[in-house]
FIBA-991473 format. One record per residue (C-alpha): residue in one letter; x, y, z. Coordinates in steps of 0.001 Angstrom, whole numbers. Layout:
<rs>
+------+---------+---------+---------+
! code !       u !       v !       w !
+------+---------+---------+---------+
!    a !       X !       Y !       Z !
...
+------+---------+---------+---------+
</rs>
This chain:
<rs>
+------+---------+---------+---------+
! code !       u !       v !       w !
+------+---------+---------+---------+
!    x !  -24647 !   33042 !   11305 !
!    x !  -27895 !   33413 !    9605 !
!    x !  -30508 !   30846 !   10661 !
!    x !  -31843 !   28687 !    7567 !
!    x !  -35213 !   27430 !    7878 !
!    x !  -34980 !   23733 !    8985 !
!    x !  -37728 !   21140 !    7628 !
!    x !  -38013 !   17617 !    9348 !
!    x !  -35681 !   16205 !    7370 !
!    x !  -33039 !   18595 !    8143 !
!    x !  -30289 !   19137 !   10681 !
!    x !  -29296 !   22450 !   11750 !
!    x !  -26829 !   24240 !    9647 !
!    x !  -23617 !   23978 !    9770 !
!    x !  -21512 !   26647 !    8539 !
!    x !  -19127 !   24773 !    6128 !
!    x !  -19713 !   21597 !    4280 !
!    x !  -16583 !   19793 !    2693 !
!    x !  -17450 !   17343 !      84 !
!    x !  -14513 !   14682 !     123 !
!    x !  -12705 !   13668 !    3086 !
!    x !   -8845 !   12927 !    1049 !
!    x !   -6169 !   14789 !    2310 !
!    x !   -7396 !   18051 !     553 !
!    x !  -10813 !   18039 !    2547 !
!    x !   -9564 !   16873 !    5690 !
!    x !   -6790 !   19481 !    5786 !
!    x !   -9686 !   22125 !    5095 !
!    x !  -12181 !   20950 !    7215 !
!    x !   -9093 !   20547 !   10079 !
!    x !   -8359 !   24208 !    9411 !
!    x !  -12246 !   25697 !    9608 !
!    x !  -12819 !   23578 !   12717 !
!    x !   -9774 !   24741 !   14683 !
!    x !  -10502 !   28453 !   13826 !
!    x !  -14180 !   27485 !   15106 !
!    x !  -16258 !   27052 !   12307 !
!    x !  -19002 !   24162 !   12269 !
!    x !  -17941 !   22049 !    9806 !
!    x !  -18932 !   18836 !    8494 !
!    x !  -17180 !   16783 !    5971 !
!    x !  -18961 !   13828 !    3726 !
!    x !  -17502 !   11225 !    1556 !
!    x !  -19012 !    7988 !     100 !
!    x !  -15865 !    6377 !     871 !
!    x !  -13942 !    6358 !    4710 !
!    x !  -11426 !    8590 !    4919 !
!    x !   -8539 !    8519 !    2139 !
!    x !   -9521 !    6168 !     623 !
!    x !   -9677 !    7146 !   -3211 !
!    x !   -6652 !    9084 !   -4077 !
!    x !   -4760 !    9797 !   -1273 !
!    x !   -4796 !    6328 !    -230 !
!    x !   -2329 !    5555 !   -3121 !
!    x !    -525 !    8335 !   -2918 !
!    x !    3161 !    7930 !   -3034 !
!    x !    3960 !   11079 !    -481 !
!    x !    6830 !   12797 !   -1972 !
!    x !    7058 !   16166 !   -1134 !
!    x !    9040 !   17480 !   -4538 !
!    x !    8441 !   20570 !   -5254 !
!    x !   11554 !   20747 !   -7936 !
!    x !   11759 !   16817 !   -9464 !
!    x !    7268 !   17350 !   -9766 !
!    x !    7723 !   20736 !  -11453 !
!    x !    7700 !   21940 !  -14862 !
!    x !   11114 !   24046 !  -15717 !
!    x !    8827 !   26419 !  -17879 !
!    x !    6150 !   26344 !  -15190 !
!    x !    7755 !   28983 !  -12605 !
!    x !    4199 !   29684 !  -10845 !
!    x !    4346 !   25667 !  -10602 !
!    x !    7097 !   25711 !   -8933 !
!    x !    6991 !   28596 !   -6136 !
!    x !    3751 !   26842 !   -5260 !
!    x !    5528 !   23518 !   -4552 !
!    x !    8309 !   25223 !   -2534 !
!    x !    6032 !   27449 !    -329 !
!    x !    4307 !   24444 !     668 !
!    x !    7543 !   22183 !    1428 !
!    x !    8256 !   25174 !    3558 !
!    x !    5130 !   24528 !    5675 !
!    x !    5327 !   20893 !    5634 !
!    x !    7784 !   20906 !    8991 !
!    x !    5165 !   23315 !   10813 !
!    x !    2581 !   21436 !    9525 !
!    x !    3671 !   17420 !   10796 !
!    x !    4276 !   18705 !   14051 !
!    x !     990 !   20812 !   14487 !
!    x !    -986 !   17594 !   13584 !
!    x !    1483 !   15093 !   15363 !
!    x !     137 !   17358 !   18408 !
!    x !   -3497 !   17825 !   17553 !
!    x !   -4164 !   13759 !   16957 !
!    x !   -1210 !   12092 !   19046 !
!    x !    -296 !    9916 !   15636 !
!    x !    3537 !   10894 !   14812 !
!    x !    3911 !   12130 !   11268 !
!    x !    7402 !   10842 !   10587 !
!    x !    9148 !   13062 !    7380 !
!    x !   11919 !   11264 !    6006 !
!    x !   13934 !   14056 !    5312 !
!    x !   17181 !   12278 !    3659 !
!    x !   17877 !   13587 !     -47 !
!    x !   16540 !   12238 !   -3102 !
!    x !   18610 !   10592 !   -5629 !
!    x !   17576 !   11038 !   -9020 !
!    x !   19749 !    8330 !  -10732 !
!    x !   20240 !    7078 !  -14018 !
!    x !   20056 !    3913 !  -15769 !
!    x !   21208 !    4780 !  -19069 !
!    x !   22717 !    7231 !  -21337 !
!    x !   19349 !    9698 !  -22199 !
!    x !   18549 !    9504 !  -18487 !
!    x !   21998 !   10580 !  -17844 !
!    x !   21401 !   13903 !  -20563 !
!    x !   17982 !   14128 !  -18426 !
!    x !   19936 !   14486 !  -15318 !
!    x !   22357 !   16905 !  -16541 !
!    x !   19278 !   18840 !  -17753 !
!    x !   17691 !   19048 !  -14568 !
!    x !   20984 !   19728 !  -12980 !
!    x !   21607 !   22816 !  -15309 !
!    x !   17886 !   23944 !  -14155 !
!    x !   18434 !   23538 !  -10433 !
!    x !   21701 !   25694 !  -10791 !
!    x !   19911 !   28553 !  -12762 !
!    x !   17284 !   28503 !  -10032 !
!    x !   19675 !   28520 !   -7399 !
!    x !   18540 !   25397 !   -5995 !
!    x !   20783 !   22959 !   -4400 !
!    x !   22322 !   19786 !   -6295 !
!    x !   25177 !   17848 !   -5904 !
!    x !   26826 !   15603 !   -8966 !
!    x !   27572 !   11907 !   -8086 !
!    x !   29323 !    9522 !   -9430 !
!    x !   27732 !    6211 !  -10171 !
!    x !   30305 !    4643 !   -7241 !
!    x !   29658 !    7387 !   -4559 !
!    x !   25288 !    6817 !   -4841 !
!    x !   26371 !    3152 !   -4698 !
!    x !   28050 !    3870 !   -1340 !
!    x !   24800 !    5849 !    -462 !
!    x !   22401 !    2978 !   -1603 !
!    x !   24473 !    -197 !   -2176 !
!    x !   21455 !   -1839 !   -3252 !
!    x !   21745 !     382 !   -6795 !
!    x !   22449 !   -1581 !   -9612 !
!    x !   26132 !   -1957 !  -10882 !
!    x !   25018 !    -665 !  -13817 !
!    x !   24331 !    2670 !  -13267 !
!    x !   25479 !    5887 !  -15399 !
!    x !   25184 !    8682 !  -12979 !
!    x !   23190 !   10353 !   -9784 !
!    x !   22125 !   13337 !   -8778 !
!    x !   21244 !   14180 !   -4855 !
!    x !   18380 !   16489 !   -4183 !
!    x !   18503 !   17913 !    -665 !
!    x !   15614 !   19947 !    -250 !
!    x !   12905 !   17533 !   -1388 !
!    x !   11310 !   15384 !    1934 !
!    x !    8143 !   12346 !    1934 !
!    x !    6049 !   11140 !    4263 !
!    x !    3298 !    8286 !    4146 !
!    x !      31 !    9800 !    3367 !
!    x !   -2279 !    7085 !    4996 !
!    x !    -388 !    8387 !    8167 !
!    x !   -1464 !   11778 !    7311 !
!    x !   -5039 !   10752 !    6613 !
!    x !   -5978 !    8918 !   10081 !
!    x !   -4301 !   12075 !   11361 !
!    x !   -6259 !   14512 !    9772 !
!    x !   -8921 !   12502 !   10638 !
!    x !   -8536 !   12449 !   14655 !
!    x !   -7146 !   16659 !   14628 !
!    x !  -10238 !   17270 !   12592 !
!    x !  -12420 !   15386 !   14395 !
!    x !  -11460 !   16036 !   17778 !
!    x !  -11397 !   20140 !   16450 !
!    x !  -15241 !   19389 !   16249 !
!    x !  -15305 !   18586 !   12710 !
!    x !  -18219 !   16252 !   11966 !
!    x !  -17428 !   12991 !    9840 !
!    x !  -19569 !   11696 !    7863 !
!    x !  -18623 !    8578 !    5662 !
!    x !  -20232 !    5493 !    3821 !
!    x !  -22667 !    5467 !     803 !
!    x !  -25642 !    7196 !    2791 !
!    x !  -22992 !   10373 !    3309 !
!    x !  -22542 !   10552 !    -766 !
!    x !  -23845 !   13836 !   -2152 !
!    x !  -26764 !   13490 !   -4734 !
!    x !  -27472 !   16854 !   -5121 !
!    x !  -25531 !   20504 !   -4040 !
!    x !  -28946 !   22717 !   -3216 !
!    x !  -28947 !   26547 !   -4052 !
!    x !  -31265 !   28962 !   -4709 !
!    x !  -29465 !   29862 !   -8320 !
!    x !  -27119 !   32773 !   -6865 !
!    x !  -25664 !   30984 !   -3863 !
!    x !  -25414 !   27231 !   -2672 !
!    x !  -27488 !   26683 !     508 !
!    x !  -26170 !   22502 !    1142 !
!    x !  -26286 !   19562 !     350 !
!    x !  -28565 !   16270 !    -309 !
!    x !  -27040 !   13134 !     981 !
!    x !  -27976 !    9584 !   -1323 !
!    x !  -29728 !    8874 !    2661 !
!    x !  -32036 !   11220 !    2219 !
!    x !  -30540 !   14096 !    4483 !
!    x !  -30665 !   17526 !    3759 !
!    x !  -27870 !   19489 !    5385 !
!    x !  -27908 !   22950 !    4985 !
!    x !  -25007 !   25349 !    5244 !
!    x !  -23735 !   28893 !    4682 !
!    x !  -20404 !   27588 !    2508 !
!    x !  -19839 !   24368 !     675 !
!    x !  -16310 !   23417 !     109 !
!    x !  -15512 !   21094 !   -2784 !
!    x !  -12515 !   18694 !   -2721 !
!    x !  -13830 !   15739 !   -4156 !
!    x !  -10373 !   15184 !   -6251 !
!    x !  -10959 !   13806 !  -10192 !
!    x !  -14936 !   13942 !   -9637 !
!    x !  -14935 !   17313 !   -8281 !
!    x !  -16362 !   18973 !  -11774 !
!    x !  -18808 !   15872 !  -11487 !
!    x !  -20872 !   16833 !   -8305 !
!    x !  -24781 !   16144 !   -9056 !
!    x !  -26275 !   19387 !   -8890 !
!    x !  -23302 !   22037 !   -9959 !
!    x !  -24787 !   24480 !  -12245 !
!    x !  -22603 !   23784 !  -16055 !
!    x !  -21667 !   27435 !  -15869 !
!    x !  -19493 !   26625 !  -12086 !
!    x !  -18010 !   23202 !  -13074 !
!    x !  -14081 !   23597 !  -13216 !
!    x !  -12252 !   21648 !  -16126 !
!    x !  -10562 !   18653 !  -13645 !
!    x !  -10183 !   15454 !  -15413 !
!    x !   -8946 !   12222 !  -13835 !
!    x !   -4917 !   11542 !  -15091 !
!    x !   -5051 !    7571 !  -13721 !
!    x !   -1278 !    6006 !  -11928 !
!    x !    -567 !    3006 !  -10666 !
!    x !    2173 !    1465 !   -8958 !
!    x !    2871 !   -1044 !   -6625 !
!    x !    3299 !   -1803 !   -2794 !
!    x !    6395 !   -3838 !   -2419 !
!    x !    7730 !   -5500 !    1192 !
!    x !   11081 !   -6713 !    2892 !
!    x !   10642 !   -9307 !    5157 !
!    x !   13569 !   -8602 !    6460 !
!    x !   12239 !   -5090 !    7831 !
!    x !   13527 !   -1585 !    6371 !
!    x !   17265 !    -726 !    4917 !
!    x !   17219 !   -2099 !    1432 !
!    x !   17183 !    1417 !     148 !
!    x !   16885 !    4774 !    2214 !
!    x !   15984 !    7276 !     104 !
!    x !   13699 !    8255 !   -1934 !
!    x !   15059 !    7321 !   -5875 !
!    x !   13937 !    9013 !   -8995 !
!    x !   14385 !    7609 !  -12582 !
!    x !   13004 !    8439 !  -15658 !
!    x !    9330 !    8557 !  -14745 !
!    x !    9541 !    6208 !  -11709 !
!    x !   10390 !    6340 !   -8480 !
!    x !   10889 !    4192 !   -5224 !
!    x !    9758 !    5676 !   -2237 !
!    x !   11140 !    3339 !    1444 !
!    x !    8749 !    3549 !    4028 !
!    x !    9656 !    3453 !    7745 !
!    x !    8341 !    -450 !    7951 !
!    x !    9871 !   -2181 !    5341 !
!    x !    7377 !   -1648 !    2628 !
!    x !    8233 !     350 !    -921 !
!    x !    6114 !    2005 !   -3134 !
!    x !    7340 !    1783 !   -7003 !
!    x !    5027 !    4210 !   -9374 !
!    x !    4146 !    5226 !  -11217 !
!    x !    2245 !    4932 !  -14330 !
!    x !     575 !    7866 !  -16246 !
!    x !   -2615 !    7033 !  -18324 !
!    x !   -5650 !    9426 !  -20106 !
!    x !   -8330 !    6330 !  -19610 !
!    x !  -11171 !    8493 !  -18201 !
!    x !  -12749 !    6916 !  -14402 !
!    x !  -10705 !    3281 !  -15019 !
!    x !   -9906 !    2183 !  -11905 !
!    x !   -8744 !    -910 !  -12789 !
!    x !   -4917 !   -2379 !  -12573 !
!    x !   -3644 !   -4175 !  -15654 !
!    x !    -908 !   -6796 !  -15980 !
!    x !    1134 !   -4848 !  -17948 !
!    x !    1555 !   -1509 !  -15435 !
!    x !    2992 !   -4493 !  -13014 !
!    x !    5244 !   -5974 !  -15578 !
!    x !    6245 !   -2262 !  -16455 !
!    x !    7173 !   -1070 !  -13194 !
!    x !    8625 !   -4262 !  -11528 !
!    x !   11205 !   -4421 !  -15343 !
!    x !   12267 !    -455 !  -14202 !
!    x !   12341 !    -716 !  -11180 !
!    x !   14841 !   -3791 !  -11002 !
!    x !   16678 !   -2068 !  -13613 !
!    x !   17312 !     513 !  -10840 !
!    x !   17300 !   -1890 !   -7685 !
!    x !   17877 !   -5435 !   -8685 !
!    x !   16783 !   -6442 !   -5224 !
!    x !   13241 !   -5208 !   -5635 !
!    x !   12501 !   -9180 !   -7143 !
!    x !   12847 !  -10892 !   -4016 !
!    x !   10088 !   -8826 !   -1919 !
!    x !    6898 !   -9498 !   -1462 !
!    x !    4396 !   -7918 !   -3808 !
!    x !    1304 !   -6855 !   -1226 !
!    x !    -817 !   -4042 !   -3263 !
!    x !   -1297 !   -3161 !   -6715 !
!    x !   -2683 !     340 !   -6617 !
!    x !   -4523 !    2612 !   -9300 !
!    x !   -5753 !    6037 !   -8577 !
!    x !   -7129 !    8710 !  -10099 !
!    x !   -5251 !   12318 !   -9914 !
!    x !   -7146 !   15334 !  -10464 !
!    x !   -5907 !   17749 !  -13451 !
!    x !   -6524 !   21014 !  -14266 !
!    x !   -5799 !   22310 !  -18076 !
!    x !   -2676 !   24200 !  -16682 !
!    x !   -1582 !   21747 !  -14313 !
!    x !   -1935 !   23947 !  -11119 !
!    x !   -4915 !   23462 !   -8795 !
!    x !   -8088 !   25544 !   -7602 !
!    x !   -8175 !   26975 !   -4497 !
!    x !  -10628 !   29619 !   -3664 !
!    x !  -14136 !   30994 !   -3836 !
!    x !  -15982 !   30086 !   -7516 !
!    x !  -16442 !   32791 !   -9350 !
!    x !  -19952 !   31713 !  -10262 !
!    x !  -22339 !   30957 !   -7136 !
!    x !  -21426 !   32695 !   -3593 !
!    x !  -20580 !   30307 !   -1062 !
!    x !  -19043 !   27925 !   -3235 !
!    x !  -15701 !   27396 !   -2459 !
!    x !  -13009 !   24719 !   -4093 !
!    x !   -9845 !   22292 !   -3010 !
!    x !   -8967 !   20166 !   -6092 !
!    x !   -6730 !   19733 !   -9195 !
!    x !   -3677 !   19069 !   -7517 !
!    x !   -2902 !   16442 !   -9949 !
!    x !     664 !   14751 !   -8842 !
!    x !     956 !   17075 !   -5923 !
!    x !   -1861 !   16619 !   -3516 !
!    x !     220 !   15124 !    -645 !
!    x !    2507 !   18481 !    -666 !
!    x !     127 !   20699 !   -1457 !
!    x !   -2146 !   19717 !    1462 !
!    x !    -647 !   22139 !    4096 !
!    x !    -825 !   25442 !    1212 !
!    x !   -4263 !   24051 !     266 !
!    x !   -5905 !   24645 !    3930 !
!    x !   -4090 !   27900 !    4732 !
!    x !   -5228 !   29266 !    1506 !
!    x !   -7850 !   28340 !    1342 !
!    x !   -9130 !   29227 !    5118 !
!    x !   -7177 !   32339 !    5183 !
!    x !  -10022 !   33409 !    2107 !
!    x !  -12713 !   31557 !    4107 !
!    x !  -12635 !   34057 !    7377 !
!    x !  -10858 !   37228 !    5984 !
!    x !   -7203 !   36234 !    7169 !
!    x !   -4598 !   38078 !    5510 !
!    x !   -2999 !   36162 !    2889 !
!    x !    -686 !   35430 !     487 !
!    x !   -1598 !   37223 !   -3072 !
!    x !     378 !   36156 !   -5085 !
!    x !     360 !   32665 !   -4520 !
!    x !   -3592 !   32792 !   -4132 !
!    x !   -3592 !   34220 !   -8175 !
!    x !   -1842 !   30775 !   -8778 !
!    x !   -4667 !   28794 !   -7604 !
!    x !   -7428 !   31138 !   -8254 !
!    x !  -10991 !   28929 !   -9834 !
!    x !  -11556 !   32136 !  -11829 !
!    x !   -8464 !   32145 !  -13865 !
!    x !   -8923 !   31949 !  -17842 !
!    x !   -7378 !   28426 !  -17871 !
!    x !  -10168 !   26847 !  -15668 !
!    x !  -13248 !   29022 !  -17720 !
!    x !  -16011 !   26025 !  -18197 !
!    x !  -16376 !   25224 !  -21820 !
!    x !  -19446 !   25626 !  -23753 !
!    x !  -19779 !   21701 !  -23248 !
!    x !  -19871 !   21999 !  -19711 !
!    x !  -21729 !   25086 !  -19604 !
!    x !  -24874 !   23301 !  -21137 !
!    x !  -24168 !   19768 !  -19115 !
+------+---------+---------+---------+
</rs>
């Protein structure tokens, strides 16, 4: 590596920074590490805490997906396909087990338009020739017996899987880490400015005063990725925050109210391994609002005991709203910016950032250090693509 000049208020340089330490930048910085890279990752926040944190963790590459979107969905399969691989390698690496819960998802109906819904997504699964299996409204009952009497039809989705991504995170975090990844977190480790010369970045100012310098900066700061002080107008990608929230219900009694994952309408109810639930999610254009609103509880708790009349009588412990990063055509940039060398990019997964997390470091490390990799999918995800092409607003910002 090239030596940098190094002024007293500089470390040496480390060969990759990653802005953001969510599952995107953790699975990056993971990747560089173990390949031996220097790499050190920053966040304002400890690790996972912004989106990932309320992440739901279903890995749905079909249920997620667009039915015009093909691109969308090869994407979401090729990275179910890794997730396997991918648990056990960092089950291994950290010594936290990454537990999949791999029984199919029901998407079940509570009425007669979700019931046309179904059928839709049915016929689309078929023509795809993807799995699905028909159920009558008795034989999910007998699968979940906690499902409402009331309920007009079911569909079982075998090949979609979940896991809970705050399991992933302090796993990342340890494999990372203990790869010789560097970790730094809190408000002195937010980045104030992103230095380069005006052809390539060269680091990183932290809000502590630190200048780090390095050969590559990675960005994966999720919905304030575009938003990074010091990013030329001309490299800012089009990522806007798309804000959800749902809820963090709990049995007392432990786990085994429901065992799958259940889809309806635009909810679901993901069971984790511990008793808790998570019911989500709302979708909402309100800019950087972070804040949870009386109605979004109301909302989801009505829905989701619509669904699972037995969701009333368990304890309501979080009410969560995060921010997911979208792109204008709804798939996410990973890759080198077309703009200024060295700048590299991990965001814009917008519902999908817990599956994609295993594509989003191969792809993105396989560019990194020359690897040979996949073409086709990389074109998906490229930052150069028309879609993501700053507009004139950004370009003078």
């Amino acid at each position: 590596m090239t030596e940098l000049p190094i002024a007293p208020n500089q470390t040496r340089p480390d060969d990759v920074l990653v802005l953001g330490a969510g599952l995107a930048g953790l699975t990056v910085g993971w990747e560089l590490a173990a390949a031996g890279c220097r790499v050190r990752i920053l966040d304002r926040e400890a690790p996972g805490q912004a989106t990932s944190r309320v992440a739901a963790g279903m890995l749905a590459p079909v249920t997620e997906a667009e039915p015009d979107d093909p691109q969308q969905l090869a994407l979401g399969r090729a990275a179910l396909a890794r997730w396997p691989g991918y648990a056990a390698e960092l089950e291994a690496a950290s010594g936290i087990v990454v537990p999949l819960r791999r029984r199919p998802t029901l998407a079940v109906a509570r009425d007669r338009d979700e019931a046309e819904a179904l059928e839709r997504f049915a016929g689309i699964r078929e023509r795809l020739g993807l799995p699905v299996e028909r159920l009558l409204p008795s034989a999910a009952r007998t699968l979940e017996p906690a499902l409402a009497p009331t309920l007009r039809g079911a569909l079982a989705v075998p090949d979609e899987q979940a896991v809970d991504p705050r399991v992933v995170v302090r796993a990342l975090a340890v494999a990372a880490g203990d790869a010789g990844a560097r970790i730094a977190t809190g408000p002195g480790s937010a980045v104030e400015e992103l230095l380069h010369d005006g052809t390539r970045v060269t680091g990183a100012r932290t809000a502590d005063g630190l200048e780090l310098r390095s050969e590559a900066v990675v960005i994966a700061a999720g919905s304030w990725s575009g938003r990074v002080p010091g990013l030329p107008g001309r490299d800012r990608l089009p990522v806007r925050p798309v804000k959800g929230q749902l809820l963090v219900l709990r049995d007392p009694q432990g786990p085994g109210m429901v065992e799958r994952v259940l889809r309806f309408g635009a909810g679901y109810l993901v069971p984790r391994d511990d008793g808790r639930y998570v019911l989500g999610a709302t979708t909402e254009e309100r800019g950087f609002d972070h804040a949870t609103t009386a109605w979004a509880v109301h909302d989801l708790l009505r829905d989701g005991a619509e669904l699972v009349p037995g969701l009333l009588e368990l304890e309501l412990r979080e009410t969560l709203a995060g921010l997911r990063p979208a792109t204008p055509d709804g798939h996410p940039a990973i890759g080198p910016s077309p703009g200024l060398a060295g700048l590299w990019w991990a965001t814009g997964h917008y519902r999908n950032g817990v599956l994609l997390a295993p594509l989003t470091g191969t792809l993105l490390a396989d560019r990194m250090l020359g690897r040979p990799t996949d073409e086709a999918l990389q074109a998906i995800v490229d930052p150069a693509r028309p879609a993501l092409t700053p507009t004139p607003e950004d370009a003078r910002a």
